[in-house]
KEDONU-647409 format. One record per atom (N, C-alpha, C, O, CB): chain; atom name; x, y, z. Coordinates in nm, 2 decimals. Each point is the difference from the previous one (the first is absolute). Glycine has a CB too. Layout:
REM residues N
<atom 'A' 'CA' <X Y Z>>;
...
END
This chain:
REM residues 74
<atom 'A' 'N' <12.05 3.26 4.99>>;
<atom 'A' 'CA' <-0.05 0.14 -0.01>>;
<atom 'A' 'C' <0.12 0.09 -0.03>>;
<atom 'A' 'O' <0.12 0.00 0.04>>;
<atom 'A' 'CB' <-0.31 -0.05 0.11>>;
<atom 'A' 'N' <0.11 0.15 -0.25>>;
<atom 'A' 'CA' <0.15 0.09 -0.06>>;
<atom 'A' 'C' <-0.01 0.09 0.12>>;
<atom 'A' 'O' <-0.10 -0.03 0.07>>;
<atom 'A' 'CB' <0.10 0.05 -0.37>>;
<atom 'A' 'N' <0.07 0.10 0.37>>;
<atom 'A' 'CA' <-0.02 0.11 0.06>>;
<atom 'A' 'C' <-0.03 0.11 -0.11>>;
<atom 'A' 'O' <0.07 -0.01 -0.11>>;
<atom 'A' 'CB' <0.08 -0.08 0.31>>;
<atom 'A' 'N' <-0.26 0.20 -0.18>>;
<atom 'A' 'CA' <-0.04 0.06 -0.07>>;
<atom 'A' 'C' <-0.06 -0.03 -0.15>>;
<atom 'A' 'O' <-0.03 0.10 -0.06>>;
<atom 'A' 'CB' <0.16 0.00 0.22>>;
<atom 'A' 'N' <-0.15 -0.23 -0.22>>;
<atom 'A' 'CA' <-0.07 -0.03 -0.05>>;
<atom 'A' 'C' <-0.16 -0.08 0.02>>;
<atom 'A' 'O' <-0.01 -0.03 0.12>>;
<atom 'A' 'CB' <0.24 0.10 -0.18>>;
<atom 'A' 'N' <-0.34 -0.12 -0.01>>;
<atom 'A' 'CA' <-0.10 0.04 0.02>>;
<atom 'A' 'C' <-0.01 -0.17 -0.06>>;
<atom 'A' 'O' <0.07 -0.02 -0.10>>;
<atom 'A' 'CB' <-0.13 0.34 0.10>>;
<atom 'A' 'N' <0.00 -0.45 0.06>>;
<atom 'A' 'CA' <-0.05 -0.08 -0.09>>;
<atom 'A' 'C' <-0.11 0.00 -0.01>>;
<atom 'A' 'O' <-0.09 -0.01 0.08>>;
<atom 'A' 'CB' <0.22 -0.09 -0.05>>;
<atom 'A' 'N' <-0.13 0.10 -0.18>>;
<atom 'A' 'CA' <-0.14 0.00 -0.10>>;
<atom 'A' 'C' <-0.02 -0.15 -0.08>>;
<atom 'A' 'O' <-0.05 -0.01 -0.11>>;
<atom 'A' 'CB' <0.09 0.29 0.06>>;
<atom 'A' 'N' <0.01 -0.39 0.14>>;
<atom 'A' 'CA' <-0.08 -0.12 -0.05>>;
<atom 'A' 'C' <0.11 -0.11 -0.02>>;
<atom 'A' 'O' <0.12 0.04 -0.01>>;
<atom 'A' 'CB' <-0.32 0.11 -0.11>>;
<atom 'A' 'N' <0.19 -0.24 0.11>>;
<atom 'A' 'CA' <0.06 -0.11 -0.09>>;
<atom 'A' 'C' <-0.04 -0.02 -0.15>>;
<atom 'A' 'O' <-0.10 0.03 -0.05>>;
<atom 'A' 'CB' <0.12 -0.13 0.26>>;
<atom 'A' 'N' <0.10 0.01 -0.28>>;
<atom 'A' 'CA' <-0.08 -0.09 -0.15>>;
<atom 'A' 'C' <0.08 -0.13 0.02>>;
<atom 'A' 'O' <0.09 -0.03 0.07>>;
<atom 'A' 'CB' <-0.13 0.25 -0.28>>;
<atom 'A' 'N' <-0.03 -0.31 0.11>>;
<atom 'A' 'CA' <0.08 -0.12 0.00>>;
<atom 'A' 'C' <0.06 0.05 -0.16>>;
<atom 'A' 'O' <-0.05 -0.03 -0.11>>;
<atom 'A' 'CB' <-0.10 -0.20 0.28>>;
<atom 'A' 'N' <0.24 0.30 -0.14>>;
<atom 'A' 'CA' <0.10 0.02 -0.16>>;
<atom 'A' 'C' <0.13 -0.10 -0.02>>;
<atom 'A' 'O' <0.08 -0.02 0.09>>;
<atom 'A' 'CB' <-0.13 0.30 -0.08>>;
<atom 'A' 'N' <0.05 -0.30 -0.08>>;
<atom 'A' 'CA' <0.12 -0.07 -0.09>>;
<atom 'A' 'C' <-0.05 -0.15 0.11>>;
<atom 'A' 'O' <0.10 -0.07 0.00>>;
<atom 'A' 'CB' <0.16 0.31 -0.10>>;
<atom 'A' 'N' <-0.38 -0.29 0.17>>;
<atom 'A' 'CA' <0.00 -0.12 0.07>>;
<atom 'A' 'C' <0.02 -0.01 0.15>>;
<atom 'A' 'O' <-0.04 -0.11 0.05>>;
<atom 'A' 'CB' <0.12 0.05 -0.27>>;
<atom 'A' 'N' <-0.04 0.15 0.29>>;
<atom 'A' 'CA' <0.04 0.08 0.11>>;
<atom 'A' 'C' <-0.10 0.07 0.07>>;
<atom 'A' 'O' <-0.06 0.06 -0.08>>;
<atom 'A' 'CB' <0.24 -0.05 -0.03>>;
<atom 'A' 'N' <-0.21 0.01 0.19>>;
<atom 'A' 'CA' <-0.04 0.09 0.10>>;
<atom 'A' 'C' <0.10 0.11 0.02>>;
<atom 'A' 'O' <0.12 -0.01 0.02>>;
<atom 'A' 'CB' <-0.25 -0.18 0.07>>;
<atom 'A' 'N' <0.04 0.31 -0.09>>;
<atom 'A' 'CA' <0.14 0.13 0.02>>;
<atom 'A' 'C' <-0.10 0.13 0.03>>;
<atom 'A' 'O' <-0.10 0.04 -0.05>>;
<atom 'A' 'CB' <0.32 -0.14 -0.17>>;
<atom 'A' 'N' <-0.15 0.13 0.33>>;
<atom 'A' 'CA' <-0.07 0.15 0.05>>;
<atom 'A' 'C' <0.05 0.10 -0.01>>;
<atom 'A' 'O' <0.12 0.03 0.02>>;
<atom 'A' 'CB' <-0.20 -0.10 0.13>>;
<atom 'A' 'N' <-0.03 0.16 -0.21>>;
<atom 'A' 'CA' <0.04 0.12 -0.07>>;
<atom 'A' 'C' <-0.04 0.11 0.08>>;
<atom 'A' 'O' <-0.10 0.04 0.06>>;
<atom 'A' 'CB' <0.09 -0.14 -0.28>>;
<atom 'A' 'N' <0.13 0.14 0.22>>;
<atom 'A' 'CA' <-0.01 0.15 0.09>>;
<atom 'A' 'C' <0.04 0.14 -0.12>>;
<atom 'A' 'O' <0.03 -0.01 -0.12>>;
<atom 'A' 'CB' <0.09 -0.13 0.40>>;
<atom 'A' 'N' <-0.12 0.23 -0.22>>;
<atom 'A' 'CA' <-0.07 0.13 -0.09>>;
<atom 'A' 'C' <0.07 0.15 0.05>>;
<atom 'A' 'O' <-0.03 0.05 0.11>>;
<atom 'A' 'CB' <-0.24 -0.19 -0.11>>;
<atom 'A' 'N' <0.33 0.18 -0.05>>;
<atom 'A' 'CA' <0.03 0.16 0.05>>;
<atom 'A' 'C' <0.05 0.07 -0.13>>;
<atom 'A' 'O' <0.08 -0.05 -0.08>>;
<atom 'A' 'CB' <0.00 -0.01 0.33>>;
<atom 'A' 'N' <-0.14 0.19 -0.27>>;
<atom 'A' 'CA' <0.05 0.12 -0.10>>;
<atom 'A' 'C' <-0.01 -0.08 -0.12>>;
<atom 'A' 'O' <0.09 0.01 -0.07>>;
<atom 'A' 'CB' <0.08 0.13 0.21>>;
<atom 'A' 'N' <-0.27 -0.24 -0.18>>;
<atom 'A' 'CA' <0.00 0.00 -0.13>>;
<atom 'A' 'C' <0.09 -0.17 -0.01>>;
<atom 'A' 'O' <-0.02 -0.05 -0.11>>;
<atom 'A' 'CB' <0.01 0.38 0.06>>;
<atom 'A' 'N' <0.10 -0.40 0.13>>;
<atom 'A' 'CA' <0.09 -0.06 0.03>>;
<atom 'A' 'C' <-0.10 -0.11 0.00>>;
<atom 'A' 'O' <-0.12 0.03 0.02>>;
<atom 'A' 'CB' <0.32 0.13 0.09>>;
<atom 'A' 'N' <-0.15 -0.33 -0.13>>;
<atom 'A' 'CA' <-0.10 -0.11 0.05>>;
<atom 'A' 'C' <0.16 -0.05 0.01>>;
<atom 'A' 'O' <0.10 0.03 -0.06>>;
<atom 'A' 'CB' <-0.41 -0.08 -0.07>>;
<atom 'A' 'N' <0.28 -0.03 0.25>>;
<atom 'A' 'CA' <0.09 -0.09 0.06>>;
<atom 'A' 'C' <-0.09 -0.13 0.02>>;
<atom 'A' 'O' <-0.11 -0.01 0.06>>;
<atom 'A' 'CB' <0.27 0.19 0.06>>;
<atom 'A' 'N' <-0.07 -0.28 -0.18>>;
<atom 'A' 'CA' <-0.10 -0.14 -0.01>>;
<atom 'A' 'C' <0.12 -0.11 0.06>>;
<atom 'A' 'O' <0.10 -0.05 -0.06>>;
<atom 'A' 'CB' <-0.29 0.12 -0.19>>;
<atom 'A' 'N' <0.11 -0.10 0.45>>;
<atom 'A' 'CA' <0.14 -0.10 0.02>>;
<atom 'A' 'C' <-0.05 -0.12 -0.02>>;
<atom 'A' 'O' <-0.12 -0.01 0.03>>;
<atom 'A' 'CB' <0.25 0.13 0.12>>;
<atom 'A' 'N' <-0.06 -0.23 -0.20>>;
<atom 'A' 'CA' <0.01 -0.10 -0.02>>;
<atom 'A' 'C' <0.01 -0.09 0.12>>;
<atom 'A' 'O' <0.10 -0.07 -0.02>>;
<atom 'A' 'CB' <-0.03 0.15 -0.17>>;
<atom 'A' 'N' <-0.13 -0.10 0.32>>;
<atom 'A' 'CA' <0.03 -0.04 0.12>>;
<atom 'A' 'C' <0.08 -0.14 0.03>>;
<atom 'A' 'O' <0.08 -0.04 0.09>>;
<atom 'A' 'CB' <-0.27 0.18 -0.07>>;
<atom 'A' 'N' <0.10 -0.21 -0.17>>;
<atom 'A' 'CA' <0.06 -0.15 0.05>>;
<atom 'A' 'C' <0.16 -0.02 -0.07>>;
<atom 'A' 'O' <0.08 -0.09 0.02>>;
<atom 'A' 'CB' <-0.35 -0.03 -0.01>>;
<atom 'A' 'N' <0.27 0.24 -0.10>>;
<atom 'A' 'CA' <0.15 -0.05 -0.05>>;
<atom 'A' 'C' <0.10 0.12 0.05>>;
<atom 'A' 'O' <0.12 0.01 -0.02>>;
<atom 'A' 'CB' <-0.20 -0.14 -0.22>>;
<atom 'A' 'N' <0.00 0.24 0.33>>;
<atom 'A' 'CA' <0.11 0.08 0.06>>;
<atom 'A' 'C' <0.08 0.09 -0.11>>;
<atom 'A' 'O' <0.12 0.03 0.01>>;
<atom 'A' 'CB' <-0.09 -0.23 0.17>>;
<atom 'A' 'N' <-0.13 0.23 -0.32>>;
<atom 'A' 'CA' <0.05 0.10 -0.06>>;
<atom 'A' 'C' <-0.10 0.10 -0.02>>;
<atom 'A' 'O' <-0.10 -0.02 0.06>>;
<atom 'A' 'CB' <0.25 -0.12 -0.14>>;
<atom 'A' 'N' <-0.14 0.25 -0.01>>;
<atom 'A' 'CA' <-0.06 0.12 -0.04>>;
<atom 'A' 'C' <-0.01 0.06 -0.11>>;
<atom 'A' 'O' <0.11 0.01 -0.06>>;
<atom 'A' 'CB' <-0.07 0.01 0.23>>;
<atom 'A' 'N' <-0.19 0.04 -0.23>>;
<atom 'A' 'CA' <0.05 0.10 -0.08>>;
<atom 'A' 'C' <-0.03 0.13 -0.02>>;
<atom 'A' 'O' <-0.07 0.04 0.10>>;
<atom 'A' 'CB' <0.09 -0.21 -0.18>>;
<atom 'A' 'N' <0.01 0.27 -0.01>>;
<atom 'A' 'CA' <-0.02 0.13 0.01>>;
<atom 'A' 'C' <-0.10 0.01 -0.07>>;
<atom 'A' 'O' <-0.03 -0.11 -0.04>>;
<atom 'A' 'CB' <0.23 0.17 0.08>>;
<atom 'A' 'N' <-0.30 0.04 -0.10>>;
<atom 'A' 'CA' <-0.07 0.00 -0.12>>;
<atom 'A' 'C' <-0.02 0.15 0.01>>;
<atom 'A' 'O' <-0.03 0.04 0.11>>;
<atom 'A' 'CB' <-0.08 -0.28 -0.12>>;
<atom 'A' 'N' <0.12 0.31 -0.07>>;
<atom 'A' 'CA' <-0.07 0.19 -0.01>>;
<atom 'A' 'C' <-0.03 0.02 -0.16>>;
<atom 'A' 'O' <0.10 0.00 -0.08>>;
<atom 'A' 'CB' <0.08 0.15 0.31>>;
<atom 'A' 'N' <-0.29 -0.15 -0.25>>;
<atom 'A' 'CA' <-0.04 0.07 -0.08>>;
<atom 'A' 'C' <-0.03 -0.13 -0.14>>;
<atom 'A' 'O' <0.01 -0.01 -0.12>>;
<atom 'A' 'CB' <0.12 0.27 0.25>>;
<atom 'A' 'N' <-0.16 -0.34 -0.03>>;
<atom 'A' 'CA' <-0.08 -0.14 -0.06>>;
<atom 'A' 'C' <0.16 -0.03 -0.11>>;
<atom 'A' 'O' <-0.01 -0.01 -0.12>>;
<atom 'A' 'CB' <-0.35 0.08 0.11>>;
<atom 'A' 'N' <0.53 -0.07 0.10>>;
<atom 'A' 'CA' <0.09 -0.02 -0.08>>;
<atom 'A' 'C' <0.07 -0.06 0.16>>;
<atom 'A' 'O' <-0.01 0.05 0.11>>;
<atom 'A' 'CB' <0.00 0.13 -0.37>>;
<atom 'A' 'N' <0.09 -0.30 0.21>>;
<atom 'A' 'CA' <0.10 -0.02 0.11>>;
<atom 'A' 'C' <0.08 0.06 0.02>>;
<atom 'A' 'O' <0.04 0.07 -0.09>>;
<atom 'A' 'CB' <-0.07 -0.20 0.07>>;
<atom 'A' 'N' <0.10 0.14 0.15>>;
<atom 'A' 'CA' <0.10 0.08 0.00>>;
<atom 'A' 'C' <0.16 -0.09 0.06>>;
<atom 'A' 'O' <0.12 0.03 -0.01>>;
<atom 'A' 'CB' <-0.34 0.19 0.06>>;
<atom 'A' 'N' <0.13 -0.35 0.02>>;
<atom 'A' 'CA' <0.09 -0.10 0.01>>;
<atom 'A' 'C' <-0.09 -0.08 0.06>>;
<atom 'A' 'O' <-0.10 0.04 0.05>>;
<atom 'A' 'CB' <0.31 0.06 -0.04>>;
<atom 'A' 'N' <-0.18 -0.24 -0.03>>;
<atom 'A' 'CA' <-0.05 -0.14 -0.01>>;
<atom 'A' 'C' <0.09 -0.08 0.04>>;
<atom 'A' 'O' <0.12 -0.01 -0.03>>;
<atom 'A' 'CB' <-0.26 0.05 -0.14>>;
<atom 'A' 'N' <0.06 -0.12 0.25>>;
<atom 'A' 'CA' <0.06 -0.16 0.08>>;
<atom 'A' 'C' <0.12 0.04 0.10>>;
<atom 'A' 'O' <0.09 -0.08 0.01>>;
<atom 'A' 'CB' <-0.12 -0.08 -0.25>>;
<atom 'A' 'N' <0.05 0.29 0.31>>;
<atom 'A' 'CA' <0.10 0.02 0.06>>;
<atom 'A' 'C' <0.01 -0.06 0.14>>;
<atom 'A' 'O' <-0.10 0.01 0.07>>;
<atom 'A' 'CB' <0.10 0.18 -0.23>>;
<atom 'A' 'N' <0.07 -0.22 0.20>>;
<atom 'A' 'CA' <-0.01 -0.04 0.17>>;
<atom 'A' 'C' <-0.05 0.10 0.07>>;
<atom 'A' 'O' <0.02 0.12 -0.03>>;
<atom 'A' 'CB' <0.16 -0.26 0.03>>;
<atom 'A' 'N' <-0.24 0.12 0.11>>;
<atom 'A' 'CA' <-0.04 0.07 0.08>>;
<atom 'A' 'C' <0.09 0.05 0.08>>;
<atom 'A' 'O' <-0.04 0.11 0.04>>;
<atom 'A' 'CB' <-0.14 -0.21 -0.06>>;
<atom 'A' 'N' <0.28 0.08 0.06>>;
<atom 'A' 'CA' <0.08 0.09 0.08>>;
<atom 'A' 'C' <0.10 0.12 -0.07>>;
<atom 'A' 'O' <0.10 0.06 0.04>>;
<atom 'A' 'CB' <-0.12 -0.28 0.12>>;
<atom 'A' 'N' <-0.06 0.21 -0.29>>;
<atom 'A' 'CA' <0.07 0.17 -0.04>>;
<atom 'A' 'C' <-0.12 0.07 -0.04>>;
<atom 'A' 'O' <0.00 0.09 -0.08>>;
<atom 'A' 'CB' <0.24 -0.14 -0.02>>;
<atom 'A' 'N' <-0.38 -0.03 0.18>>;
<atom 'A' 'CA' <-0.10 0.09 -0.08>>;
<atom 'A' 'C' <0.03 0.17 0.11>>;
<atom 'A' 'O' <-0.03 0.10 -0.07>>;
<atom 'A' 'CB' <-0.20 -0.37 -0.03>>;
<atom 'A' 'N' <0.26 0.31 0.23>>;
<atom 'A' 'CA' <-0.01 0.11 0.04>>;
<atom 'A' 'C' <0.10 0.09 -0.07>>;
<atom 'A' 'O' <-0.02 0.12 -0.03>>;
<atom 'A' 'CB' <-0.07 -0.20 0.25>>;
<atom 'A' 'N' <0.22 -0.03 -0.26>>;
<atom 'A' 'CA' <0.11 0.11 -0.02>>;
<atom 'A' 'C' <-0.05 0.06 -0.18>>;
<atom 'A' 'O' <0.07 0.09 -0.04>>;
<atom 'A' 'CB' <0.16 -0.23 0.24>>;
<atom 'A' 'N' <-0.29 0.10 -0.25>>;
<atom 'A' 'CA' <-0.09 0.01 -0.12>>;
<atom 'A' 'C' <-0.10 0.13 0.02>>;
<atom 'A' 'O' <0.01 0.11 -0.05>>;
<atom 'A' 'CB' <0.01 -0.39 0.02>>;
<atom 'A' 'N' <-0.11 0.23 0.12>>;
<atom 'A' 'CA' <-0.10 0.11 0.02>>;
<atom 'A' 'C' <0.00 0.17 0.05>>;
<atom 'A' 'O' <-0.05 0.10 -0.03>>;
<atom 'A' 'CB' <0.00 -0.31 0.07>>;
<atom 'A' 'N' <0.16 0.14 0.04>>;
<atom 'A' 'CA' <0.15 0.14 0.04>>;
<atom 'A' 'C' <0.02 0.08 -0.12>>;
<atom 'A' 'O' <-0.03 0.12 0.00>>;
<atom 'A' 'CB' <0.20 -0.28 0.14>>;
<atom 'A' 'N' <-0.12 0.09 -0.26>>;
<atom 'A' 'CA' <0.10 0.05 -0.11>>;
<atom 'A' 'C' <-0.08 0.07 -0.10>>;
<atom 'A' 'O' <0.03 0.09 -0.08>>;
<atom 'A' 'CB' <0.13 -0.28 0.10>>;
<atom 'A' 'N' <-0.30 0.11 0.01>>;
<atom 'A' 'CA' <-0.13 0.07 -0.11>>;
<atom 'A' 'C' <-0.09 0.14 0.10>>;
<atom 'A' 'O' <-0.09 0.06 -0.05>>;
<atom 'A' 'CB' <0.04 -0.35 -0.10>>;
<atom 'A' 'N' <0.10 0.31 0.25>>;
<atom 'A' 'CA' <-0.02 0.10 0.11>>;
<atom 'A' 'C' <-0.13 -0.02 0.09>>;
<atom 'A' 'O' <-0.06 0.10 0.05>>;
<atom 'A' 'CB' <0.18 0.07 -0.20>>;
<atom 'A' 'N' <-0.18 -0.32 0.16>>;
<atom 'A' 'CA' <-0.13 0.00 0.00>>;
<atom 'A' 'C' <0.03 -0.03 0.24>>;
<atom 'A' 'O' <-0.10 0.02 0.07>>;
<atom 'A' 'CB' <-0.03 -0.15 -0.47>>;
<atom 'A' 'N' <0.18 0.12 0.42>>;
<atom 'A' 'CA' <0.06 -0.03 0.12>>;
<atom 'A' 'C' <0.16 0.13 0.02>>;
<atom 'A' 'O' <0.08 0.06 -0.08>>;
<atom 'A' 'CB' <-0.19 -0.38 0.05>>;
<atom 'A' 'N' <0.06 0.33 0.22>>;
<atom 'A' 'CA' <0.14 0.05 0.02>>;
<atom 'A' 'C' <0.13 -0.06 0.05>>;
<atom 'A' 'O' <0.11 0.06 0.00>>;
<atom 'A' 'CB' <-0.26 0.08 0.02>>;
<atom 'A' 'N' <0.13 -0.30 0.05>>;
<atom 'A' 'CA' <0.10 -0.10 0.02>>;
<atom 'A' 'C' <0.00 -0.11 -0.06>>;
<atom 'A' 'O' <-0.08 -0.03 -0.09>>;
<atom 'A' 'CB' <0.08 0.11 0.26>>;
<atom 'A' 'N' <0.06 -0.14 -0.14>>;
<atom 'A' 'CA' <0.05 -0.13 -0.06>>;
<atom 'A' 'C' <-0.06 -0.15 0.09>>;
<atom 'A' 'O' <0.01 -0.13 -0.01>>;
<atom 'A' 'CB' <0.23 0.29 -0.08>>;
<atom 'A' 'N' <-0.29 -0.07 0.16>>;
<atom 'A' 'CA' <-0.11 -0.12 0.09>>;
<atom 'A' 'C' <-0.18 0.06 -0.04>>;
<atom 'A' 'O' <-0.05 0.10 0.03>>;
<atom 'A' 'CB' <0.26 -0.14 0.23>>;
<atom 'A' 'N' <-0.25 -0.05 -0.32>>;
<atom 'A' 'CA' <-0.13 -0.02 -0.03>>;
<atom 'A' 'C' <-0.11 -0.07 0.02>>;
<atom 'A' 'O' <-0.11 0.04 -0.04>>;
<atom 'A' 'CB' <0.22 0.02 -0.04>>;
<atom 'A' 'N' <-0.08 -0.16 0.14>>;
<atom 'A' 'CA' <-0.09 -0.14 -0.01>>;
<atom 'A' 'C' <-0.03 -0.03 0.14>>;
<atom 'A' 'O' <0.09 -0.02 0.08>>;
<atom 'A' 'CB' <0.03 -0.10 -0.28>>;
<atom 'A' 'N' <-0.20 0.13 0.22>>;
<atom 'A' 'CA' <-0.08 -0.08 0.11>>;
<atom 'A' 'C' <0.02 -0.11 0.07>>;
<atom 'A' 'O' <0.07 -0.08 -0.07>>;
<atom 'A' 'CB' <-0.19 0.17 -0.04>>;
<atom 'A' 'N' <0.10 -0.12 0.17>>;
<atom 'A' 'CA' <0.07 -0.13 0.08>>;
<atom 'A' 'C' <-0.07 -0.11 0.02>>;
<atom 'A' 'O' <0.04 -0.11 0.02>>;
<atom 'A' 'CB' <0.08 0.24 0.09>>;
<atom 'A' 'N' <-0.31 -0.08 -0.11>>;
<atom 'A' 'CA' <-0.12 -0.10 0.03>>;
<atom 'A' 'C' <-0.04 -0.05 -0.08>>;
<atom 'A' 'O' <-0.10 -0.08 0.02>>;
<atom 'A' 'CB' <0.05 0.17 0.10>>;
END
């Protein structure tokens, strides 16, 4: 789970299972079993296949969060 974002579902894209969370227009799609992420706004990537442990400092940088801790722990 993102903090302050909203999940609106899963897909099996690219073969994968991946849950997509939602804020300001923003889709965040994580990749659980491979522990990566991507960005999407405005039906355009913004970054793809990235590891997950720069997805907060990322979210940070696009202003959609106010720290660099985001993620849920459950």
């Amino acid at each position: 789970m993102i903090n302050g974002f909203k999940l609106i579902g899963t897909c099996n894209c690219s073969g994968t299972k991946n849950y997509k969370y939602e804020k300001n227009g923003y889709i965040v799609y994580h990749v659980k079993k491979r522990m990566l992420y991507h960005i999407k706004h405005n039906n355009n990537y913004l970054v793809k296949n990235q590891p997950l442990s720069t997805l907060c400092s990322k979210l940070k940088s696009l202003g959609l969060i106010g720290s660099d801790d985001c993620l849920e722990t459950n």
